[in-house]
C-alpha positions in Angstrom: 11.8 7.0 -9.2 10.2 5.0 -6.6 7.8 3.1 -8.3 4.1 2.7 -7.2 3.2 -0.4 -8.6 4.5 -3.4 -10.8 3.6 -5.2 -13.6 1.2 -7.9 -14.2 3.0 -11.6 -14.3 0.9 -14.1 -16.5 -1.5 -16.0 -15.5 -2.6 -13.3 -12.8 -6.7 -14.0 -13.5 -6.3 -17.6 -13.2 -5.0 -17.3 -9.7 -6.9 -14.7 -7.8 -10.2 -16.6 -9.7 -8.8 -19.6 -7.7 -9.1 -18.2 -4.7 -5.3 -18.5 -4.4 -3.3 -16.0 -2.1 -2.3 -13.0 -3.7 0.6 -12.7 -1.7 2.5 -14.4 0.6 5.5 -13.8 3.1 7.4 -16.5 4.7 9.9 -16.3 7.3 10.8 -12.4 6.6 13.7 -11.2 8.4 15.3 -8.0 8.5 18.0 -6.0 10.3 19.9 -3.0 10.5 23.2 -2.6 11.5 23.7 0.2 14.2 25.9 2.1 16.4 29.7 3.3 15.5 32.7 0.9 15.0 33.8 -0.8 17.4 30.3 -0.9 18.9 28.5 -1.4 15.4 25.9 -4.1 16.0 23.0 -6.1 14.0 19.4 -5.2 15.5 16.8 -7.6 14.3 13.3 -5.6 13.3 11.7 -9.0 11.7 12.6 -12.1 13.3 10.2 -14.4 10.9 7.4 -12.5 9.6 4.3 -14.3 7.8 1.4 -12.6 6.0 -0.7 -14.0 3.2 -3.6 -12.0 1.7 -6.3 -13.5 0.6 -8.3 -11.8 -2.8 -11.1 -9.6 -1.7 -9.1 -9.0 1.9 -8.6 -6.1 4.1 -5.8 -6.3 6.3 -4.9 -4.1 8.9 -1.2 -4.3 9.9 -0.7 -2.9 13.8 2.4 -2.5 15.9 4.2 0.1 18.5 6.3 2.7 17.0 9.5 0.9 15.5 8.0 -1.9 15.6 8.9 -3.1 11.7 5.7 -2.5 10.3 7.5 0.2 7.5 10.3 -1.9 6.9 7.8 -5.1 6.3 6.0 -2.9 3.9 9.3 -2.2 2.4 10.0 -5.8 2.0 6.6 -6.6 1.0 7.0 -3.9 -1.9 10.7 -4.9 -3.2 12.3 -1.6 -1.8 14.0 -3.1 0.8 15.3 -6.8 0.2 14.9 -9.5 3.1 17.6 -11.0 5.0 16.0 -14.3 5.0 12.4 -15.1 3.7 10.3 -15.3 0.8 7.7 -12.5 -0.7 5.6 -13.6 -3.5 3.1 -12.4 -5.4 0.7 -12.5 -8.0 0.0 -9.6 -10.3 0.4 -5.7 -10.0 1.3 -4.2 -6.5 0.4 -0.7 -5.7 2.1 1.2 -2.9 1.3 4.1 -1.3 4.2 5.3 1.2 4.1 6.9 4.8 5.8 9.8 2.8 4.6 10.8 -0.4 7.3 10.5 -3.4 6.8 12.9 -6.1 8.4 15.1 -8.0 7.8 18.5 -6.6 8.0 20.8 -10.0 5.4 18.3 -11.8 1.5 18.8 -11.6 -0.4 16.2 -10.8 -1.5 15.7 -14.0 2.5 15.2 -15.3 2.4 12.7 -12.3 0.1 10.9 -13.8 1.2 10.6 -16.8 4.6 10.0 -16.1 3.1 6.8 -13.7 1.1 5.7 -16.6 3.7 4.9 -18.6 6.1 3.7 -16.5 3.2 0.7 -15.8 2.5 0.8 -19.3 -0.9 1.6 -19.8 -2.8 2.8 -23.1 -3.1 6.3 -22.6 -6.9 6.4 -22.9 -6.9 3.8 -19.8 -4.8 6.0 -17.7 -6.8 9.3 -18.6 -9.9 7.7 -17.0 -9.1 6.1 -14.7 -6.9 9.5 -13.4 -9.9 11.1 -14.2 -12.0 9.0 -11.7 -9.5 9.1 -8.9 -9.6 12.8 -9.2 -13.2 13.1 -8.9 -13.7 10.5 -6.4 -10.7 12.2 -3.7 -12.0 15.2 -4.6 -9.0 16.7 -5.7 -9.9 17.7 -9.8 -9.3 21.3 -9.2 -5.7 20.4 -8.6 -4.7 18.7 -11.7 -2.3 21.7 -13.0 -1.1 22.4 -9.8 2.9 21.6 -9.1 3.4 19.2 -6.0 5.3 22.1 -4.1 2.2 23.8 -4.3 -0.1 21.3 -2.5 -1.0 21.5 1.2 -0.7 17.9 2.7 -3.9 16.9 2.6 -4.1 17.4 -1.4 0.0 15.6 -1.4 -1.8 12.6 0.3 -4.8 12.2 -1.7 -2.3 12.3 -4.9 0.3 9.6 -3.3 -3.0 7.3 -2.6 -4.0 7.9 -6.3 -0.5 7.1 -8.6 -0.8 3.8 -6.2 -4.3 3.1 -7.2 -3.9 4.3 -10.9 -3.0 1.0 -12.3 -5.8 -0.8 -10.7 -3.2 -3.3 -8.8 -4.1 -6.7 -7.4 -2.3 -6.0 -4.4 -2.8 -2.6 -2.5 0.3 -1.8 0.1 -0.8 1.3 2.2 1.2 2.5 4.8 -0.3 4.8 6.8 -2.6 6.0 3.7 -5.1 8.5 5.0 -2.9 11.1 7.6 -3.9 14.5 6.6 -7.6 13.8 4.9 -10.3 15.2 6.1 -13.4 13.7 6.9 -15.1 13.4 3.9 -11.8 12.2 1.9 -12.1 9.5 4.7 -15.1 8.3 4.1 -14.4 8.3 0.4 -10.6 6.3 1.1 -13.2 3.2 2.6 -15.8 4.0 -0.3 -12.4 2.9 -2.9 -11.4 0.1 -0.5 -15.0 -1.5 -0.4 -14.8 -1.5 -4.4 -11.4 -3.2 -4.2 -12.6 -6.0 -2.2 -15.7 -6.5 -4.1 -13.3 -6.9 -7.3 -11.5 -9.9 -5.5 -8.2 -7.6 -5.1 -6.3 -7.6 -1.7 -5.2 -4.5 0.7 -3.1 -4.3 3.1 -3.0 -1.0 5.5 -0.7 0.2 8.1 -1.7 2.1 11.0 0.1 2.9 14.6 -3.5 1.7 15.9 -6.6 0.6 14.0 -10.0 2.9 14.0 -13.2 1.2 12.0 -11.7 -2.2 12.8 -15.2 -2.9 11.5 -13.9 -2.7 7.9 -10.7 -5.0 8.1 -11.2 -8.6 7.9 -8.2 -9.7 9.6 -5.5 -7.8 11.7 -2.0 -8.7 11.7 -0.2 -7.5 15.3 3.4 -7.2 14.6 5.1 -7.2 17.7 9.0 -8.6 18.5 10.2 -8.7 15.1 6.7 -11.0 14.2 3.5 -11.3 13.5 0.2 -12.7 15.2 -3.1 -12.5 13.6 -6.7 -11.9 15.0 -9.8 -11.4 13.4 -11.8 -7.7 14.1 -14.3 -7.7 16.9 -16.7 -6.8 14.1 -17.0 -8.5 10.9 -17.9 -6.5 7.9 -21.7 -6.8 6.8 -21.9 -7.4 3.2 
């Protein structure tokens, strides 16, 4: 199972309430290897990456198509392992992939169990807050329903929720909210606007950035690294 988040290190509280970066990447580099032998090559994605995030940031993450910004996520995450750099962190990650990964004869209730316990969470803990993500996605009616029976839409609002079940200090979305509709939009920056105000960082993909209002930073990954800029609007709060 691809997991959706990670546990909580000690000494977690003491370092977001120090205003300490929640994570950090230095120097990330990554390659593939391509072609067939005897034309098999190396071709560099990340050529030196660096992202910190900040608690109670939003961070947009923009690039061109195969640019990296996947594969940094990846790294970010642990799923993919650097070929030089650093990624550290401090407490529970949460990741929501491009493509959802579920299990497609459980309901999304089963899913939410089964991701309960694999971050080890009193069971009371994980029945509310599943409860709450169901209500606030808009997706209740669904909770007995098998994942091969979900339109996209409902399979996205589920893949944002197991990476938001936990509550995670870090939030990793890449690409989080293809397939919602309007509403489920509006509601997606509703549950981002609560994670800042709790001090916890996010980080969101996108091929280009709408709302740039609500980011704090952007991060343009471009050539293997990245370049950051503030928004042209700053969020009012």
């Amino acid at each position: 199972m691809t997991a959706h988040a990670t546990p909580h290190p000690a000494g977690h509280t003491a370092s977001a309430a120090a205003g300490r970066p929640l994570m950090t990447a230095s120097g990330v580099e990554k390659s593939y290897r391509r072609g067939i032998w005897p034309a098999r090559h190396a071709q560099a994605v990340l050529k030196g990456a660096n992202l910190e995030l900040l608690p109670g940031e939003v961070v947009g993450l923009v690039g061109e198509n195969g640019s990296g910004k996947s594969t940094l996520m990846k790294v970010l995450f642990g799923e993919l392992a650097p070929d030089a750099g650093t990624v550290e962190h401090v407490g529970r990650l949460g990741y929501c992939p491009q493509e959802p990964v579920v299990y497609e004869r459980l309901t999304c209730d089963e899913h939410f169990e089964l991701f309960g316990h694999a971050y080890r969470m009193n069971p009371a803990d994980e029945h509310t807050s599943r409860r709450r993500l169901y209500e606030t996605l808009g997706f209740t009616r669904y909770a007995g329903t098998r994942a091969d029976q979900l339109s996209g839409g409902t399979l996205s609002k589920l893949n944002l929720g197991l990476a938001l079940l936990a509550d995670p200090e870090v939030l990793l979305l890449d690409e989080p909210y293809a397939g919602f509709d309007f509403d489920t939009y509006l509601r997606f920056w509703d549950l981002v606007a609560e994670r800042r105000a709790a001090g916890r960082s996010v980080l969101i993909i996108s091929h280009f950035v709408v709302d740039e209002h609500r980011f704090d930073r952007i991060v343009q990954l471009h050539d293997g690294t990245t370049h950051d800029r503030p928004p042209h609007d700053r969020p009012s709060e």
